[in-house]
C-alpha positions in Angstrom: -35.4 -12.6 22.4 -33.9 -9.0 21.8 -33.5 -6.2 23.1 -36.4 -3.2 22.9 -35.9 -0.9 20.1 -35.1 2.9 20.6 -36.7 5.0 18.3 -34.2 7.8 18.9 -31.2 5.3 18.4 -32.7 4.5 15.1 -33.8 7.8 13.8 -29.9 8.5 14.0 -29.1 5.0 12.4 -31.5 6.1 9.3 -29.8 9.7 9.6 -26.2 8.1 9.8 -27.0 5.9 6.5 -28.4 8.7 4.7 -25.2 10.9 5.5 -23.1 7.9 4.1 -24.7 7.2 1.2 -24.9 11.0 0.1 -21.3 11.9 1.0 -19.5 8.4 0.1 -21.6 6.3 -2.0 -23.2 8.8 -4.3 -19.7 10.4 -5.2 -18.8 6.6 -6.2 -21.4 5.9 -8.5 -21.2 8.9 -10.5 -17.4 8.5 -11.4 -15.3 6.1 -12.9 -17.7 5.0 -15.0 -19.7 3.4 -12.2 -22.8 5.3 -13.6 -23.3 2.9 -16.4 -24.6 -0.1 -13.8 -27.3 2.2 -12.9 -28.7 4.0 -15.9 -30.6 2.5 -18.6 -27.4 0.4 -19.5 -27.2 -1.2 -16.1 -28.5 -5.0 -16.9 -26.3 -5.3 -20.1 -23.3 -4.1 -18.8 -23.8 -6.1 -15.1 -24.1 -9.0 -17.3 -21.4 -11.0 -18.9 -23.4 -12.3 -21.7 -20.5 -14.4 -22.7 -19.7 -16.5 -19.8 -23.1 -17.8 -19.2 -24.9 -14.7 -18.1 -22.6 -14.2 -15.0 -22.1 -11.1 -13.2 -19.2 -8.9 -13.9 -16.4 -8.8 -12.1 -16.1 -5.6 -12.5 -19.5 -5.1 -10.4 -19.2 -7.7 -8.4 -15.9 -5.6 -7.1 -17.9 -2.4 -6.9 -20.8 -4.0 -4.6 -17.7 -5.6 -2.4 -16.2 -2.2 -2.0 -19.4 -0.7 -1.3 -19.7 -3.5 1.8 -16.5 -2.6 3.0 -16.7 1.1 3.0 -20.0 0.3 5.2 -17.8 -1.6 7.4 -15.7 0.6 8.2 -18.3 2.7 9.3 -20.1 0.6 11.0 -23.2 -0.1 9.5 -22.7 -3.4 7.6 -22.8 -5.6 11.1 -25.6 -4.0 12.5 -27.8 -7.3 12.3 -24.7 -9.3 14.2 -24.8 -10.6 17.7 -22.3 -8.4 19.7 -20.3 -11.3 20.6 -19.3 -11.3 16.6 -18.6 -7.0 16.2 -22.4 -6.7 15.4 -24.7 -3.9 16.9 -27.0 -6.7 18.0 -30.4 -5.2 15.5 -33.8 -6.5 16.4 -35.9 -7.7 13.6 -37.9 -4.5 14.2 -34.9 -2.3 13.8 -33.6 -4.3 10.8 -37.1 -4.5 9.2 -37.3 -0.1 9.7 -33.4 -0.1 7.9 -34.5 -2.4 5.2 -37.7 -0.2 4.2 -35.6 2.7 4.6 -33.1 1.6 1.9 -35.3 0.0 -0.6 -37.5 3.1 -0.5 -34.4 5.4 -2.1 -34.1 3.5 -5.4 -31.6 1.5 -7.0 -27.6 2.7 -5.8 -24.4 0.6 -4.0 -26.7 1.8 -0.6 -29.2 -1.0 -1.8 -29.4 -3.4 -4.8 -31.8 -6.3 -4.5 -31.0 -7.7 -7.9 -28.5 -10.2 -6.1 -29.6 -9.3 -2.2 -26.9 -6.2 -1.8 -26.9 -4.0 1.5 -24.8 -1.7 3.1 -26.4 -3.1 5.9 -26.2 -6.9 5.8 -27.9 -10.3 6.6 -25.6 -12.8 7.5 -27.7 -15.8 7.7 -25.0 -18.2 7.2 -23.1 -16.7 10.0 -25.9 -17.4 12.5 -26.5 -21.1 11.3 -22.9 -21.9 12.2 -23.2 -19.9 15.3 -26.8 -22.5 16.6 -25.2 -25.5 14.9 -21.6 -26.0 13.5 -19.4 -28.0 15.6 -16.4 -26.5 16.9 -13.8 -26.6 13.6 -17.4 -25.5 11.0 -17.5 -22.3 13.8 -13.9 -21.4 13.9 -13.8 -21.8 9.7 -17.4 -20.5 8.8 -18.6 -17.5 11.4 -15.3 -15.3 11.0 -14.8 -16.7 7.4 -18.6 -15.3 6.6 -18.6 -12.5 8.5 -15.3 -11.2 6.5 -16.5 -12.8 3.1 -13.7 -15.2 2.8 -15.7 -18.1 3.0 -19.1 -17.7 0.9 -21.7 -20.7 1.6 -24.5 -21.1 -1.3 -27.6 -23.2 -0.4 -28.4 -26.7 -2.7 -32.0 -27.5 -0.9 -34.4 -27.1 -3.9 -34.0 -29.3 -6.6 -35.4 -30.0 -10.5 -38.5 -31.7 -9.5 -39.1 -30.5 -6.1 -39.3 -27.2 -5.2 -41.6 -26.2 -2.1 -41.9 -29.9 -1.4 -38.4 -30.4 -0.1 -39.6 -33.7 1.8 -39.7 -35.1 -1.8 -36.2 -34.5 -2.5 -34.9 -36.8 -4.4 -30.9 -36.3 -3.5 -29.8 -38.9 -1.3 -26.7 -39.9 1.1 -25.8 -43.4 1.7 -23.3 -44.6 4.6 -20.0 -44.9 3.0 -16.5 -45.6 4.6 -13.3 -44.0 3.0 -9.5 -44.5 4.5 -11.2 -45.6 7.8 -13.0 -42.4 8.0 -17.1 -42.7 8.0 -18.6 -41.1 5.8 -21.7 -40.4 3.0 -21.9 -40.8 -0.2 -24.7 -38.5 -1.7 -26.0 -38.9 -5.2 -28.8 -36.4 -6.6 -29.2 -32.9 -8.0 -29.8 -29.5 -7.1 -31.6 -26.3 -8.7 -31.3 -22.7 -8.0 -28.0 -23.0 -5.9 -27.5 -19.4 -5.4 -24.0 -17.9 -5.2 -22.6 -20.9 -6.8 -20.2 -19.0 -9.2 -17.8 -17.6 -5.7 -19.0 -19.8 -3.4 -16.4 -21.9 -1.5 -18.5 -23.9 -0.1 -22.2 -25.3 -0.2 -25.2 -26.4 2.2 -26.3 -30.0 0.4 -29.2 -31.3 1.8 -30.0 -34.8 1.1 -31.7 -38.3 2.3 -30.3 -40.0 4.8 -33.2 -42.3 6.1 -37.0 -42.4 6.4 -39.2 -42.3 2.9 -40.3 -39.6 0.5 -42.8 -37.0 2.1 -40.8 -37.5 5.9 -39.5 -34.4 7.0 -37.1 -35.9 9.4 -34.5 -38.0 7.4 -32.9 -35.2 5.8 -29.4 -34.4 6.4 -27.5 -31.1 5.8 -24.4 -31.4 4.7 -21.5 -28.6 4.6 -19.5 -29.4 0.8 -16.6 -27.7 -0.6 -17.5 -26.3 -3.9 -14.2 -27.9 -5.5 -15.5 -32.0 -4.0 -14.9 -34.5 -7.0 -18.3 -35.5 -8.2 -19.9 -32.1 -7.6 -20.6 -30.2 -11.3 -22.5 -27.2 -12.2 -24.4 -28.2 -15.2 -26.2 -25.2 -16.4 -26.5 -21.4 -15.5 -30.0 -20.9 -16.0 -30.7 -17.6 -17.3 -33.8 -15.4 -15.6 -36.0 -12.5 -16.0 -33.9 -11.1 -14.0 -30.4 -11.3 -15.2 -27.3 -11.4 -14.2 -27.8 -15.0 -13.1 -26.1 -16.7 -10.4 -28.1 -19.7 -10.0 -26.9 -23.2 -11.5 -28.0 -26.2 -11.6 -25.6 -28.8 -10.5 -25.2 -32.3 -10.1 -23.8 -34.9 -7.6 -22.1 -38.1 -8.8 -20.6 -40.1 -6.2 -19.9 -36.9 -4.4 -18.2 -38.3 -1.1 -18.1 -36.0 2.5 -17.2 -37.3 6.2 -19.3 -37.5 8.9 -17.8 -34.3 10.2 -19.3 -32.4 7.3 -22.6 -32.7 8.4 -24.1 -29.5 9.7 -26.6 -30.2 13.0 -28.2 -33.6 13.8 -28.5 -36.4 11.7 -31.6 -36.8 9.9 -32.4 -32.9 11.2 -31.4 -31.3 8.1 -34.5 -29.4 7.9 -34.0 -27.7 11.3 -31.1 -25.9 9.6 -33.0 -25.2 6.6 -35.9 -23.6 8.6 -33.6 -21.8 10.9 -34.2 -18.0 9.6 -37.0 -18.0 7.0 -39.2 -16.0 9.3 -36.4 -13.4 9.8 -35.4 -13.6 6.0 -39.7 -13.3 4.8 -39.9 -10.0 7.5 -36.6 -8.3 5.8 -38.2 -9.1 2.4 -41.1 -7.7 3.3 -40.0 -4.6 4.3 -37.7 -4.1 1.3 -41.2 -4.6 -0.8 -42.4 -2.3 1.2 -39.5 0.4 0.5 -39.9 -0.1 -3.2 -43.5 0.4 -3.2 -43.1 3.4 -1.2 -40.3 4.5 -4.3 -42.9 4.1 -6.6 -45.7 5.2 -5.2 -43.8 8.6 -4.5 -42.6 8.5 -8.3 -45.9 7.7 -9.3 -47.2 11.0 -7.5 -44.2 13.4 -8.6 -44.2 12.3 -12.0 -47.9 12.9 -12.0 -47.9 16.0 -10.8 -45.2 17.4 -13.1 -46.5 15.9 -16.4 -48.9 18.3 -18.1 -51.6 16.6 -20.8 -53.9 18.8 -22.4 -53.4 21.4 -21.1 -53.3 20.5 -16.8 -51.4 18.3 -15.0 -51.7 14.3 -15.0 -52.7 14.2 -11.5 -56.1 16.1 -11.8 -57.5 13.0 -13.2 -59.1 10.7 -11.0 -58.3 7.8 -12.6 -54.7 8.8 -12.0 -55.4 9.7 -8.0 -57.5 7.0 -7.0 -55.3 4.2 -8.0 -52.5 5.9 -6.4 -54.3 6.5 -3.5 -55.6 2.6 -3.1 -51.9 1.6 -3.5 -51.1 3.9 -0.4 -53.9 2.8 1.7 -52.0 -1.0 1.1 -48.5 0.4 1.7 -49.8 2.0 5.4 -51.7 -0.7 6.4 -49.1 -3.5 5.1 -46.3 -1.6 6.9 -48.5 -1.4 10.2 -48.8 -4.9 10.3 -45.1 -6.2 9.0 -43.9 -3.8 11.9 -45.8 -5.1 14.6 -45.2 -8.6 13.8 -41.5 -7.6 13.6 -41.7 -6.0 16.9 -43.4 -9.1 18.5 -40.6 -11.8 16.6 -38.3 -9.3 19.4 -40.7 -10.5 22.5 -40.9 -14.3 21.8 -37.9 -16.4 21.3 -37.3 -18.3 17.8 -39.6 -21.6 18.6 -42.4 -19.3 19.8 -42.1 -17.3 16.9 -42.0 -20.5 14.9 -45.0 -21.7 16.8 -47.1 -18.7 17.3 -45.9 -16.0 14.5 -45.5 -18.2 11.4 -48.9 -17.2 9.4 -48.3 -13.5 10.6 -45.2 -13.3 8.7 -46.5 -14.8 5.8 -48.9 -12.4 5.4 -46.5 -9.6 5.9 -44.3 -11.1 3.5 -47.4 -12.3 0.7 -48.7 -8.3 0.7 -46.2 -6.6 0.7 -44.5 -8.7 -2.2 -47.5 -8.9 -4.2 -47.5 -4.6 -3.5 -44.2 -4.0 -4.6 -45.0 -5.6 -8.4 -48.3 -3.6 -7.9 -46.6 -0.4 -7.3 -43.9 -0.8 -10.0 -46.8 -1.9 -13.1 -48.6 1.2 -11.9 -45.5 3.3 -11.9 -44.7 2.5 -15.3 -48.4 3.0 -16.5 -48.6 6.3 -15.0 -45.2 7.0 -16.1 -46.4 5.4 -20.4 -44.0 5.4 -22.5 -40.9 6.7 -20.6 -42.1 4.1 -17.5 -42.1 1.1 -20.0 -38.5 1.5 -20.7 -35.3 1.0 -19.3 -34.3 5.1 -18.2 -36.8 4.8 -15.4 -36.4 1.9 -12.9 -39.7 0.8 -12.5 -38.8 -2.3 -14.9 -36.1 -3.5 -12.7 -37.8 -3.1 -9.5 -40.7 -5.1 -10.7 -38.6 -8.3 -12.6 -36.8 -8.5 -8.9 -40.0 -8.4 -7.1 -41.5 -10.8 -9.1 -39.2 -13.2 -8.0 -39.8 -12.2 -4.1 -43.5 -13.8 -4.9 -41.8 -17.4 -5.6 -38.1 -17.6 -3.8 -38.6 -17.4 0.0 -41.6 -19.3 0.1 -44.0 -19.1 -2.9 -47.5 -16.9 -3.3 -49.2 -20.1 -2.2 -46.9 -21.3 0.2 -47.5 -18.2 2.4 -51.2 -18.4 1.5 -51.2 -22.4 2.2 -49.8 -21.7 5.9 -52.0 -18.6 6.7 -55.2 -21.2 5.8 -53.0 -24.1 7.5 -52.7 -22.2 10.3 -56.9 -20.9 10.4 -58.2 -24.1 9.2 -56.3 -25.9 12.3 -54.5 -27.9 9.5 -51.3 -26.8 11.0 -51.2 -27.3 14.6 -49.4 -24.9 16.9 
């Protein structure tokens, strides 16, 4: 459980940001040629269409400077405990920040093409912090916190997705030198991050059958393990890519390298998808907001025969029904963010879980509703890539499948009123 959130405390967080991103980021973008990864150019020239769709390095640097200009003044820990230099956020406050950025647009303030914040998420940190051992904390928590270590995540895999019980990977006892060990054999999909990653959560079988969720291991690989190969960067609608998929061939890791209990991989992988769905939400929620607003300026300015776009209905009451979804989809993603604060993390697993995916199933599905409508109210010049409509709707998109699917969110909302899933 958290602390309770001060409004005035965050009214000058939001006020801080906005301050920072006018007077430092802003002047970044706009020189040195840093405009061209936001304008109409910004997907071919974040792109490095020769090296397997890839990011450049050259934006990959910007976004890094960006984090550590917002470091330096103090905004990039916010969601860290105290004990790690963090200011200690409730979901509530991080869930008002994330809004608050994803409602101004595209900029280095906020990029959710690859999950950039000048206020950041650390999940990894946190998973080390509940249950590393003693050498995975000293290595991973500082190492993550100051991006020298970077962990990418190999749960999902070719033909299992959603259903990670059915994972086909699996780790066999193996001894090596006198050391115990696994030997883990499988492959992986979607490993996020894998291109400057230095190290990788591999889940995998270590007992029980097909369909068990206990039995699963997480194990903690470094990315340069013989065995371990990325096969494939698999190119999206929303490019650059960063997501491989790899293979493991005799891949070989001690018992040390295992990440929480035996057979209790799962735990790890469950450990902050209700904090993770409640931050997605709420960045849906900021882009709708952006295009709801464009939406109405854009309508108000544009003149067709002869009076402005906005004096037809058809324009206003569609705009109008998108804002009646944004109000009452925030009003709900905020309380069940302020709640999460109340109850500690089983209780919210217990007692919260449907809640948050319905905040996080609206507000998704509102965010590519928002951005088609902006572009339609928008025509020609909304269809293309000078307006940003396009971008925020191909990231979106992928918000209704990564995270926990469309029907994964609607599967436990009915699990959950159906008494299929038991508190």
């Amino acid at each position: 459980m958290s602390q309770e959130t001060s409004p005035s405390s965050l009214k000058k967080l939001l006020d801080n940001l906005d301050e920072f991103i006018e007077k430092t980021l802003k002047p970044i973008e706009e020189s040195e040629g840093n405009e061209r990864f936001f304008n109409h150019r910004r997907e071919y020239e974040r792109t490095n269409w020769e090296d397997h769709g890839l990011p450049q390095k050259e934006w990959e640097d910007l976004l890094a400077k960006a984090r550590t200009l917002a470091r330096d003044a103090g905004f990039l820990d916010f969601a860290l405990p105290k004990e790690f230099g963090g200011g200690d956020a409730t979901n509530l406050e991080m869930a008002v920040v994330r809004e608050h950025l994803a409602a101004k647009g595209i900029g280095l303030h906020c990029d959710l093409q690859n999950e950039h914040s000048i206020v950041g998420n650390f999940p990894t940190t946190l998973l080390f912090r509940d249950f590393g051992n003693d050498v995975q904390r000293d290595i991973f928590i500082k190492g993550s916190i100051q991006e020298k270590v970077a962990v990418g995540f190999g749960l999902t895999e070719p033909e299992h997705g959603s259903d990670a019980t059915w994972m086909k990977t699996e780790a066999h006892r193996s001894d090596r030198n006198r050391e115990s060990g696994w030997l883990i054999n499988g492959e992986k999909m979607w490993t996020t991050g894998a291109h400057r990653a230095t190290h990788l959560l591999i889940f995998a079988r270590t007992s029980g059958k097909y369909g068990d969720p206990v039995g699963i291991s997480c194990f903690v690989m470094p990315i340069d393990t013989a065995g371990f190969h990325i096969d494939e960067w698999l190119w999206t609608f929303n490019m650059p890519t960063d997501h491989p998929r790899v293979s493991l061939k005799d891949v070989w890791l001690p018992d040390s390298a295992i990440l929480g209990e035996v057979d209790r991989g799962l735990d790890v992988a469950q450990h902050f998808v209700h904090e993770n769905r409640i931050r997605q939400a709420a960045s849906s929620l900021g882009t709708a907001r952006f295009c709801i607003q464009a939406s109405v300026n854009y309508a108000n300015e544009r003149i067709t025969f002869g009076k402005p776009l906005s004096m037809n209905q058809s324009i206003q009451f569609k705009v109008a029904e998108l804002s009646i979804d944004y109000e009452m989809i925030k009003a709900l993603t905020m309380a069940v963010a302020g709640e999460m604060d109340r109850l500690s993390k089983i209780e919210v697993a217990k007692l919260l879980s449907a809640k948050v995916a319905m905040c996080n199933y609206r507000a998704n599905t509102l965010a590519c509703d928002a951005a088609d409508y902006a572009m339609q109210v928008h025509g020609g010049i909304g269809y293309s890539r000078y307006k940003q409509f396009e971008h925020h709707y191909r990231h979106h998109r992928r918000y209704r499948i990564t995270e926990g699917s469309d029907e994964i969110q609607l599967r436990k909302i009915a699990g959950k009123l159906f008494g299929f899933i038991k508190a």
